[in-house]
N, C-alpha and C positions, 0 to 999 in steps of 0.2 A: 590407900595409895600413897596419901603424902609421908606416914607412918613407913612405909618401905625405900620413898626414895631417901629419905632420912638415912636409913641405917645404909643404902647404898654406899661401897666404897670404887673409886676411880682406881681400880686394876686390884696389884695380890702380888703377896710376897714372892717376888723373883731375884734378888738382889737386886730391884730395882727402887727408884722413887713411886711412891703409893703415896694419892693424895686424897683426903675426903673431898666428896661433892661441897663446895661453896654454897653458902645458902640461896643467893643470885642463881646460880644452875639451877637447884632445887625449886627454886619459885618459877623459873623460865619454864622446863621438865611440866611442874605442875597446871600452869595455866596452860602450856599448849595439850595436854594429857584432858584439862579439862572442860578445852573449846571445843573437841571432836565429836562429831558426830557417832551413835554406837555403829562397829563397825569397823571403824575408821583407822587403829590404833597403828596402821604398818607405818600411820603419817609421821609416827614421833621414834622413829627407831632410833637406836644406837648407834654412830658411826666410832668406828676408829679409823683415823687419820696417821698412816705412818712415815716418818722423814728417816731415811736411811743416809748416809756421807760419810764421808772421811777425807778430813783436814779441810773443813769449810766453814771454815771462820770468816771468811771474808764475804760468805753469802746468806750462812743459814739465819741469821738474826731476820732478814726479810722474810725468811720461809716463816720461820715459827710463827711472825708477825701477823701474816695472812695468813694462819691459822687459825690462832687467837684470836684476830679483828671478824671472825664469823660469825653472823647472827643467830645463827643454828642455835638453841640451847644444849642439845647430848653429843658434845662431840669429846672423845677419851682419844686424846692426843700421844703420840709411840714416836721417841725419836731412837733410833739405831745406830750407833757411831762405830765406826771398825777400826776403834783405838787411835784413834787425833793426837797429832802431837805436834798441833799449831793453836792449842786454846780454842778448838771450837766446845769441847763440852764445856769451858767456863761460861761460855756465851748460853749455853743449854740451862746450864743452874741457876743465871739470873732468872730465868722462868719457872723455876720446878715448884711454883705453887699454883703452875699450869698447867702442867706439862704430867700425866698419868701415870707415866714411864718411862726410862730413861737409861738408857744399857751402852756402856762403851768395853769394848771388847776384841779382839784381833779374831778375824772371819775369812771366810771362803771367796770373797767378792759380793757386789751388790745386790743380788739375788739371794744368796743365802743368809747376807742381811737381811732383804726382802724376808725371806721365808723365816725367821726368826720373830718378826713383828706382828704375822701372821699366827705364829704359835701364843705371842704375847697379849692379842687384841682379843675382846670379850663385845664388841659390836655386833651389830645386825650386820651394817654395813662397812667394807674396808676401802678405802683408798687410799693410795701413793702420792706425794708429793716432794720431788725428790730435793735437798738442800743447796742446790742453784735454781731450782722454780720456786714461785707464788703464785697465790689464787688472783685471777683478775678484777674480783670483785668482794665483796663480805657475804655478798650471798650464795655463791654457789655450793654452801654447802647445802640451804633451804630448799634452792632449787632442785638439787638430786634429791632429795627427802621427798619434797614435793612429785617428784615423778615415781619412784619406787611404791610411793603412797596409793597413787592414782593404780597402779595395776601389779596386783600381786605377783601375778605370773613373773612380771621382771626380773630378770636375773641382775643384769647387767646396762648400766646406765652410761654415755661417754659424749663428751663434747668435743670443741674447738682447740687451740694452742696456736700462740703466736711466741715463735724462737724472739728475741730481743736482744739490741746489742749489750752487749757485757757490762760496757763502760756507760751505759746510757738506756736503760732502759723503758725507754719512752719511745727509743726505737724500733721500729717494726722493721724485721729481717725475712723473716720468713712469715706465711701465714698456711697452717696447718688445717685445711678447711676438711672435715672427716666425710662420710657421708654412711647410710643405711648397711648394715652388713647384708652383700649376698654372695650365697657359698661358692665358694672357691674365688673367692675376691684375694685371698692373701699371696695363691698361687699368680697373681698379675701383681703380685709388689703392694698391693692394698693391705694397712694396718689403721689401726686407730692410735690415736697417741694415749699414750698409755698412764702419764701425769693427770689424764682425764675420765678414765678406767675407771669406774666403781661399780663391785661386785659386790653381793651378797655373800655372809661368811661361810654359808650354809653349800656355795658351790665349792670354794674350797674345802669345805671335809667331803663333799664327794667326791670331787674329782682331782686334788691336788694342788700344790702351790707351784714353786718354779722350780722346773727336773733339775736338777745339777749337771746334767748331760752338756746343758747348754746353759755355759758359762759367759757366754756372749750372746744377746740376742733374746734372753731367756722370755723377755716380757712380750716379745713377739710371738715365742713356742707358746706359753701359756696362755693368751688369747687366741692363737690359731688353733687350738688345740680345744678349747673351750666353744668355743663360735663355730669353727668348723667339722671337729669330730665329733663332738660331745651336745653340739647344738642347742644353746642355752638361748634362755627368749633376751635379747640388747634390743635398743633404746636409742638412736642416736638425734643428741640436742645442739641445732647449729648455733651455739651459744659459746662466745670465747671462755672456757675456764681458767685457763693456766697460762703466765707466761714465763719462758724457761729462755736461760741467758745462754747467747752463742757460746762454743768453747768446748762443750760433753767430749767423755774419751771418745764414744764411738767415733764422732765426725772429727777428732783433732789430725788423721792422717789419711794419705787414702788406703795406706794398709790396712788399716781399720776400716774402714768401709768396707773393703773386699772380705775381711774376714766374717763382719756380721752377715752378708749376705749370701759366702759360701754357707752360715750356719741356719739362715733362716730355708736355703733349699734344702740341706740335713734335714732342717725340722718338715718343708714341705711334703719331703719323701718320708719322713716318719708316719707321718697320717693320712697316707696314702689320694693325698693331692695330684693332680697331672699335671707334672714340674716339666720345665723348659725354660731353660736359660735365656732365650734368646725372648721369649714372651716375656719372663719374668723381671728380668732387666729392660726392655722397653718399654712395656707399661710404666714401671717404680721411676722411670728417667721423665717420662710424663707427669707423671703426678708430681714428683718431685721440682722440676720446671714453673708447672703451675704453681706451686707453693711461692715460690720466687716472685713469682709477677703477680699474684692477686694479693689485694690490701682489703683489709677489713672495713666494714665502713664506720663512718666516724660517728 
């Protein structure tokens, strides 16, 4: 075993940064490969962790940061840039003897970034974390290891998210509190937040990454889509993972609001959900409400 993870290499020639496993990985990798129980091995999977942005020099330093500060030993770190031309890949290269992979390139929008990282990553398991969010803690990536570990069936694992303000992030804005997925929950405005999404890789080559149809909204299609056509076994942990700073395109106007929500009933009527405007929009104005007024506890 320690003889393979040796020769392990952190990703493959893509024109990207390829970097050998560290010997720290290797010894983490091995001791925890070596505590488990026989059996036990889905505890020490692979994650890839990938950050997608563009021109976000001004936040991704803390993303990578909560990346890196994760106790997890196997994590192969994907950042996707869609061609910056404010210095944030500078800020990416000071880490590239961290960092797996590392692709800056002019793209289709954030999704087909997305779906570019997912082509890139060689994990068990993938999550998103996008270059204005970080992790709320160093462990939550142990913690999803942790749970995927405990029941193979799992597909898909998702926590908490607290929005925080821009300039101050110690403030709580929003509190995204998720709960159990049950079907036809997205047809009433119910999603999970998707910074806190981790999926098995193995559902994407069955079932797809994010359609290009829906160029807005897309990470909403591909969990609805997943959760409720396709019906994969989730997990939901009311554990804060992610806090993601006010400001996102979606929410910056209310045209934009109106568009992702025109797109997410597109996707409702796609998968043959029983959509209604009038449900679906006061449900989401609910939940949404609630996010406002509930605070996390201390």
């Amino acid at each position: 075993m320690l003889g393979w993870l040796w020769s392990t290499q952190r990703g493959s020639s893509h024109g990207c940064l390829t970097q050998p496993w560290s010997s720290l990985e290797v010894l983490g990798r091995f001791i925890c490969v070596s505590a488990l129980p026989v059996g036990a091995g889905c505890v020490v999977s692979k994650f890839s962790i990938i950050t997608v942005g563009l021109n976000s020099a001004a936040t991704i330093r803390d993303t990578i940061e909560s990346v890196l500060a994760q106790d997890y030993p196997d994590i192969e770190y994907i950042v996707v840039d869609g061609a910056s031309q404010d210095g944030t890949m500078r800020i990416v290269q000071e880490y590239d003897d961290r960092i797996a992979r590392a692709v800056s390139a002019p793209d289709k929008g954030v999704y087909d970034a997305m779906n570019t990282g997912i082509e890139l990553a060689t994990g068990d398991i993938i999550g998103f974390i996008n270059s204005d969010d970080f992790y709320a803690s160093n462990t939550v990536i142990s913690s999803v290891a942790a749970l995927f570990g405990k029941n193979v069936a799992t597909d898909a694992v998702y926590g908490d998210l607290c929005y925080v303000r821009k300039d101050d992030v110690s403030k709580v804005v929003r509190y995204w509190r998720s709960s159990s997925f049950v079907p036809g929950a997205f047809a009433r405005g119910w999603c999970p937040p998707h910074p806190t999404f981790f999926l098995r890789r193995s559902v994407y080559e069955r079932f797809g990454g994010f359609d290009p149809e829906f160029p807005v909204a897309g990470d909403v299609e591909l969990m609805m889509r997943l959760l409720e056509r396709h019906k994969i076994v989730s997990e939901h942990v009311p554990e804060i993972w992610v806090r993601m700073r006010t400001g996102g395109q979606t929410n910056r106007s209310i045209r934009n609001v109106i568009r992702q929500n025109r797109r997410i009933m597109a996707a409702i009527r796609k998968h043959g959900l029983v959509d209604s405007w009038t449900r679906f929009l006061a449900h989401k104005a609910f939940l949404r409400i609630e996010q406002f007024i509930a605070r996390p506890a201390e």
